[in-house]
N, C-alpha and C positions, 0 to 999 in steps of 0.2 A: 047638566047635572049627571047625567047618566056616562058622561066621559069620567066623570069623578070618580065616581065608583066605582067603575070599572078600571081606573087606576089605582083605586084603592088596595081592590080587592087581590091584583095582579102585584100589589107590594107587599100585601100583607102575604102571599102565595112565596112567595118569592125569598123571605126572611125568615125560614124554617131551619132551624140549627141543624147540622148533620150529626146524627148519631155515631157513637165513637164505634170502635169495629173493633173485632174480638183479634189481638194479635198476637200469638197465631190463634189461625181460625179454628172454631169449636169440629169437635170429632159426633161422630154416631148423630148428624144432623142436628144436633144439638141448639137451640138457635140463642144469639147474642142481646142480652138485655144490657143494655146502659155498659159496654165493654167488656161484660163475664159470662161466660157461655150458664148455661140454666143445661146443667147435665140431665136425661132423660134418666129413671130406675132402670138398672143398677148401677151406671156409669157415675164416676167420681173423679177430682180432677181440676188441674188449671183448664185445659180443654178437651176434657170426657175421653180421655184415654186411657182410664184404669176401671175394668170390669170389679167390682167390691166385693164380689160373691168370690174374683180367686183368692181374697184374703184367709179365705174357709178350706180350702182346696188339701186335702195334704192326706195322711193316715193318721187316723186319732185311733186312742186308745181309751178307755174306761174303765173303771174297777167300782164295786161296790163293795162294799162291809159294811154288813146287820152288826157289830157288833159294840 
């Protein structure tokens, strides 16, 4: 009995799907769920190679009128 299971157990081990892999691999350690990298804030991205804050980056201007 105890070989059983212990065969069991060694095929049930053994029949674990391999997780798909991020291709190309994720940036800023970013790590791979289910094939799509999970960008860390403020990375954005197929694999977290665009900072989102330089979206903002530039010289702004502003005006007001009370009138």
């Amino acid at each position: 009995m105890r070989k059983l299971v212990w065969s069991v157990v060694v095929w049930l081990a053994a029949c674990e799907r391999p997780r798909p892999a991020c291709n190309p691999p994720c940036n800023q350690g970013a790590p791979c769920v289910a094939g799509a990298c999970q960008c860390p804030l403020p990375y954005e991205g197929l694999t977290c190679e665009t900072d989102a804050r330089d979206k903002f980056v530039g010289t702004w201007e502003g005006r007001r009128d009370c009138g």
